[in-house]
PALO-616678 format. One line per 4 residues: number of its first residue (from 1); for each residue x negated, y negated, z negated of N, C-alpha, C. Coordinates in pm, 1 decimal. Layout:
BEGIN
NUM = X/Y/Z/X/Y/Z/X/Y/Z; ...
This chain:
BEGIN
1 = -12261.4/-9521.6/-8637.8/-12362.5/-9623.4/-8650.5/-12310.6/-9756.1/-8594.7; -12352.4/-9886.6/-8656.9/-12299.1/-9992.0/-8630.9/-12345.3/-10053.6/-8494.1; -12351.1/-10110.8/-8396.3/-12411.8/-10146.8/-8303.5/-12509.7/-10287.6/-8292.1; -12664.8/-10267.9/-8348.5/-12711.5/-10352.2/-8380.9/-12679.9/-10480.6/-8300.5
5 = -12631.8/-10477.5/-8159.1/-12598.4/-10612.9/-8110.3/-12480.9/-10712.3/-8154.1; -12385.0/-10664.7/-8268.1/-12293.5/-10759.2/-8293.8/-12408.4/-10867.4/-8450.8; -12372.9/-10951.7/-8396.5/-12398.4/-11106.9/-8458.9/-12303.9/-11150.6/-8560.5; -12340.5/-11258.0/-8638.2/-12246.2/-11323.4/-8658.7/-12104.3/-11415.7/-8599.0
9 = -12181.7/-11454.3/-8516.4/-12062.6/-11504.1/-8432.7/-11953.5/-11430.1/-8388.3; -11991.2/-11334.3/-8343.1/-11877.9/-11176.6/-8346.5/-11798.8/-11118.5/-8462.3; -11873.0/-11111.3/-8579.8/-11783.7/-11086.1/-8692.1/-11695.7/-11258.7/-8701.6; -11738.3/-11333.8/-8706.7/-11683.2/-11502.5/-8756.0/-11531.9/-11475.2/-8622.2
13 = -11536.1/-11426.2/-8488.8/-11488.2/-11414.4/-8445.6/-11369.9/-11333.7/-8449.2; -11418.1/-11167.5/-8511.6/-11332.7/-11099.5/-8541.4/-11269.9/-11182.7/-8636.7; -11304.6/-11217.3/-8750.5/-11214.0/-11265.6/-8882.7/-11127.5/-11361.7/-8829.2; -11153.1/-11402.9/-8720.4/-11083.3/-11526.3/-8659.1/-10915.9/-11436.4/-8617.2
17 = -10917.7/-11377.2/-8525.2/-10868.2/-11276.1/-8461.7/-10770.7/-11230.6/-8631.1; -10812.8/-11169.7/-8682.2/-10743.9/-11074.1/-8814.6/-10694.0/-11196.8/-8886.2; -10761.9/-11277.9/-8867.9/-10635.2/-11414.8/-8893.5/-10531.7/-11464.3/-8918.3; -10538.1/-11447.1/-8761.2/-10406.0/-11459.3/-8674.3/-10319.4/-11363.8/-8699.1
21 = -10397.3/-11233.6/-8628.1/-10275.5/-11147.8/-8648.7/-10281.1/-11025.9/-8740.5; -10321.7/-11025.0/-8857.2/-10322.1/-10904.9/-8948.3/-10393.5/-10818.1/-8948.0; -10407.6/-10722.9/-9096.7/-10470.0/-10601.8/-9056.5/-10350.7/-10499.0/-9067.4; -10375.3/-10406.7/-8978.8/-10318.4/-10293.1/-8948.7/-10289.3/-10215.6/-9078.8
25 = -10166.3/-10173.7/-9147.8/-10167.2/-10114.4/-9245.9/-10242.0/-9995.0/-9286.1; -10336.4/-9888.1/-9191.7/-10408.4/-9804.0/-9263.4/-10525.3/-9866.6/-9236.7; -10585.3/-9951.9/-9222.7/-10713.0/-10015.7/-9225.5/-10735.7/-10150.7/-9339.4; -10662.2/-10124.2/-9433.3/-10648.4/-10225.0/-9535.7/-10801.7/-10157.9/-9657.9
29 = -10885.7/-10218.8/-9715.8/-10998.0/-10196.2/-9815.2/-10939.2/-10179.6/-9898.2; -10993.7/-10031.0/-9998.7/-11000.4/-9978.4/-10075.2/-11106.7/-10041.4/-10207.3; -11228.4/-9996.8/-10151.9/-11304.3/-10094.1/-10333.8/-11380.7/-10207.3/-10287.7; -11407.1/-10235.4/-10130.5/-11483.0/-10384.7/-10113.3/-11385.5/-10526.7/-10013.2
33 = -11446.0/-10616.1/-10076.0/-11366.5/-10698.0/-9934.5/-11472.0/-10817.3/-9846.0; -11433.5/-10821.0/-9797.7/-11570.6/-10935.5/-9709.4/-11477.9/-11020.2/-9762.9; -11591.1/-11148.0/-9822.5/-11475.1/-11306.7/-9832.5/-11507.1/-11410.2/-9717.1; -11460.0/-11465.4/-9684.6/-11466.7/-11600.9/-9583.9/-11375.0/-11698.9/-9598.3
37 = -11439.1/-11811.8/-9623.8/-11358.6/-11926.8/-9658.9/-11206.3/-11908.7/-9731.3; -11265.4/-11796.3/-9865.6/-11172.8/-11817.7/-10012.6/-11077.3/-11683.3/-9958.6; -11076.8/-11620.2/-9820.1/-10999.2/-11497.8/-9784.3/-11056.2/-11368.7/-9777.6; -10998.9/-11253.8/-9838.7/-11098.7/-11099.0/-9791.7/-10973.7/-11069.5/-9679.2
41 = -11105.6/-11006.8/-9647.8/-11079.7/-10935.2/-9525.9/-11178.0/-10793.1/-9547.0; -11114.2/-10682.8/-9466.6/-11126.7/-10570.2/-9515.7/-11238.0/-10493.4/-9413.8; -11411.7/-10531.0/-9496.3/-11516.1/-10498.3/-9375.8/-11564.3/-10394.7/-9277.9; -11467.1/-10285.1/-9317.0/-11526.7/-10179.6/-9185.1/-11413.5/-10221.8/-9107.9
45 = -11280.6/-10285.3/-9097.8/-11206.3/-10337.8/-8985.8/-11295.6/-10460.6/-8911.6; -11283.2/-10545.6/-8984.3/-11397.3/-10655.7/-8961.1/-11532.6/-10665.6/-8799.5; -11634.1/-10473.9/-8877.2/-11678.5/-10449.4/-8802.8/-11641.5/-10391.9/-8677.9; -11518.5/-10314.4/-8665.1/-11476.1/-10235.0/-8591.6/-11429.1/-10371.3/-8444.4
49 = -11357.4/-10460.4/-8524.6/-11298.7/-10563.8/-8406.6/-11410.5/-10664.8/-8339.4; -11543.3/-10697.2/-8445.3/-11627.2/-10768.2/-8423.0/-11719.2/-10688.4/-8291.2; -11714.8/-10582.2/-8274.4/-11773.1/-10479.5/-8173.8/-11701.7/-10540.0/-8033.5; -11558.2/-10522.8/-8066.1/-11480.3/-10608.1/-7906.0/-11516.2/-10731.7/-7848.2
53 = -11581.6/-10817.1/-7962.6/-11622.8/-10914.8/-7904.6/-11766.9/-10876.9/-7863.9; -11871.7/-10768.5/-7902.0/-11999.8/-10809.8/-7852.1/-12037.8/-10667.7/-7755.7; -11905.8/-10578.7/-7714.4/-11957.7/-10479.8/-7650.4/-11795.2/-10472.6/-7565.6; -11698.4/-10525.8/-7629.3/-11613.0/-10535.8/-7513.9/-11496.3/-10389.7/-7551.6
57 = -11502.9/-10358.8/-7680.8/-11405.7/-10263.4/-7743.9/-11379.1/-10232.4/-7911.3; -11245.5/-10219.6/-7900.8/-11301.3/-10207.2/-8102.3/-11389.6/-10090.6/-8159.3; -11449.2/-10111.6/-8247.8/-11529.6/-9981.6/-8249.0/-11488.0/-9895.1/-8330.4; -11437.0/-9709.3/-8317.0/-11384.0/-9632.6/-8354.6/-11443.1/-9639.5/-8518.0
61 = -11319.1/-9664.4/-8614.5/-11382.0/-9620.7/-8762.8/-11478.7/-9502.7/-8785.5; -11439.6/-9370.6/-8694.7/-11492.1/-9252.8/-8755.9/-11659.8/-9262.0/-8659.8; -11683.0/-9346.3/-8610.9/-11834.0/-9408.1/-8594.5/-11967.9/-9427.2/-8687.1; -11884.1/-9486.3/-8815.0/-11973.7/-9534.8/-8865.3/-11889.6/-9554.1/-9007.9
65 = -12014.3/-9544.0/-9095.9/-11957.2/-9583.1/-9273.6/-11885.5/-9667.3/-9293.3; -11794.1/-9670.5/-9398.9/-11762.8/-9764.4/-9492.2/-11871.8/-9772.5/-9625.3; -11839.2/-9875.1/-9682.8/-11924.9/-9880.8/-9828.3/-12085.0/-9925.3/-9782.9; -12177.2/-9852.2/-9815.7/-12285.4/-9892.5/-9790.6/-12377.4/-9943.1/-9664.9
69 = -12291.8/-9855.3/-9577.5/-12343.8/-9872.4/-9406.9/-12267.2/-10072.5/-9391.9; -12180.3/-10022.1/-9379.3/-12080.5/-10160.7/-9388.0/-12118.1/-10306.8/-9442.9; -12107.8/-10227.6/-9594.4/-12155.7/-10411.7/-9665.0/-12336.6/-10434.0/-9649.6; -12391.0/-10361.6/-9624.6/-12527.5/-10377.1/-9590.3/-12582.4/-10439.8/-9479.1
73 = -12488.6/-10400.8/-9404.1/-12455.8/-10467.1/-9227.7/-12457.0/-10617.9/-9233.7; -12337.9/-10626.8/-9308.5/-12227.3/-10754.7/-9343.8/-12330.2/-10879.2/-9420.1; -12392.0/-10801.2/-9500.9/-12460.7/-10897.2/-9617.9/-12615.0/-10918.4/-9547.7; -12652.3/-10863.1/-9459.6/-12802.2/-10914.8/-9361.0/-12758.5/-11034.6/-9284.3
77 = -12642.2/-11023.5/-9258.1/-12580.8/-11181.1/-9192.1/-12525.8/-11264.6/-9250.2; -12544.7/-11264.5/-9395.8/-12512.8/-11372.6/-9453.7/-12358.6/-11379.1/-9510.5; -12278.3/-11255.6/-9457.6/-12145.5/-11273.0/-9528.6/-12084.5/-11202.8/-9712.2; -12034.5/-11267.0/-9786.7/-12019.2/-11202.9/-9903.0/-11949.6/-11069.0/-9917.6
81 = -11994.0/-11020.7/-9934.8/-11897.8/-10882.1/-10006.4/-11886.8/-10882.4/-10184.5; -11736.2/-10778.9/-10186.7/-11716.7/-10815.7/-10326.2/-11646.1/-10682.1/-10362.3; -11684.4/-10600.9/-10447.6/-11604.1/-10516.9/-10498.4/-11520.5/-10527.5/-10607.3; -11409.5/-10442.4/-10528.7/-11277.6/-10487.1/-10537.5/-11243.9/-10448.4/-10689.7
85 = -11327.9/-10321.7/-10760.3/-11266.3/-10272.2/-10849.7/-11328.0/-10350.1/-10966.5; -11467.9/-10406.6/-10963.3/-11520.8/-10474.0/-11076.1/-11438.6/-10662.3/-11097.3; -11384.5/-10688.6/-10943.0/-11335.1/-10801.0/-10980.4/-11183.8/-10809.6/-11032.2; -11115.9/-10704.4/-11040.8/-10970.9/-10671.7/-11083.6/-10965.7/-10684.9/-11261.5
């Protein structure tokens, strides 16, 4: 389960962070991507790092969904999601 206290500012933060320094090669998205300013980024990582900023750790993938848990999360705060396989 996602931890209702991360915000936007926490995800805007994580993406900040994955930025800089990459995503980890087995945490790369499969059929969705979060976009932000013209870049995807891959949203259950997203959520996982956005957790460090609002609880002070990344949050374990096997926590919580990908796919629906995820972009449902993502898209109540205003960020785009896009699947990957209809836009190919």
């Amino acid at each position: 389960m996602i931890p209702k206290n991360i915000k936007s500012d926490h995800i805007k933060c994580a993406i900040d962070e994955i930025h800089k320094e990459g995503v980890p090669l087995n945490r790369h998205s499969r059929k969705f991507d979060l976009f932000f300013k013209g870049e995807p980024y891959p949203p259950k990582y997203v959520i996982s790092v956005a957790n460090k900023f609002a609880n002070g750790y990344k949050l374990d993938a096997k926590k919580f969904s990908a796919g629906q848990e995820t972009n449902s999360f993502l898209k109540r705060l205003g960020f785009q999601i896009v699947n990957k396989t209809k836009e190919a």
